[in-house]
C-alpha positions in Angstrom: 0.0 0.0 0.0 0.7 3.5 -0.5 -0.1 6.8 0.6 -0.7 9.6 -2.0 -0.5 13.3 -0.4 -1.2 15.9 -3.0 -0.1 19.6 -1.2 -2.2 22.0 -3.3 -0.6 25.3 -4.9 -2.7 27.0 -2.1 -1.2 25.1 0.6 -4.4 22.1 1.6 -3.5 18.5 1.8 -5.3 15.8 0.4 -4.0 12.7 1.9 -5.3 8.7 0.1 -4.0 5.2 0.5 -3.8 3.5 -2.5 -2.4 0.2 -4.6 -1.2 0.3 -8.1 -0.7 3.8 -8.7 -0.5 5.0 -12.2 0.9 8.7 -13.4 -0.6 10.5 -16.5 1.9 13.2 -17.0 -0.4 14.7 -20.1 -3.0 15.1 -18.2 -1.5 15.5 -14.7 -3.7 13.0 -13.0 -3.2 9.8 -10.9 -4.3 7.2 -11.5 -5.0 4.5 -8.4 -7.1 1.5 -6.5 -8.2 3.0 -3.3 -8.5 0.6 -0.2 -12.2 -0.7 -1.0 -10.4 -1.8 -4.4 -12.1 0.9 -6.4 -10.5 2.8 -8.9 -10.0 6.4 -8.2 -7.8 9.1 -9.5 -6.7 12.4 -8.9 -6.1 15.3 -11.1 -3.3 17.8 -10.3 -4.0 21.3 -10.6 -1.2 24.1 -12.2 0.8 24.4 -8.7 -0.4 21.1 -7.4 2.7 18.5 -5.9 2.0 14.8 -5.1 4.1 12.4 -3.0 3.9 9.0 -3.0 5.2 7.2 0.3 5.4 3.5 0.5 4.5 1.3 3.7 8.3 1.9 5.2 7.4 5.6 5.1 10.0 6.5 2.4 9.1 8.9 -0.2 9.2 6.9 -3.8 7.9 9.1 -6.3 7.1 13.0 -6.4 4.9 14.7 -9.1 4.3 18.0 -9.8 1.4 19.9 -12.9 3.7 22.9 -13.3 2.0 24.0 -16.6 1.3 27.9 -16.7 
């Protein structure tokens, strides 16, 4: 498992778990199963940074929509 945490360009903090995540960088969205093994997603926003962070609490992957 995994935990997503977007940090908005406005400074909020979305914060998922997730399995199988999947990054769209031409459309700046992630892509995910959530913990009821649904699939979900989340779209970053101009300004937008997500972390992903696995299970040991290590960051693996960072992604960032920084289109003008």
């Amino acid at each position: 498992m995994f935990t997503i945490k977007v940090t908005t360009a406005s400074g909020n903090e979305v914060i998922e778990s997730g399995y199988g995540i999947q990054w769209s960088p031409w459309s700046h969205k992630l892509n995910y199963t959530d913990h009821n093994n649904c699939g979900d997603d989340l779209t970053l926003q101009p300004g937008d940074k997500a972390e992903i962070i696995n299970s040991a609490g290590k960051t693996v992957a960072n992604y960032i929509n920084d289109s003008k």
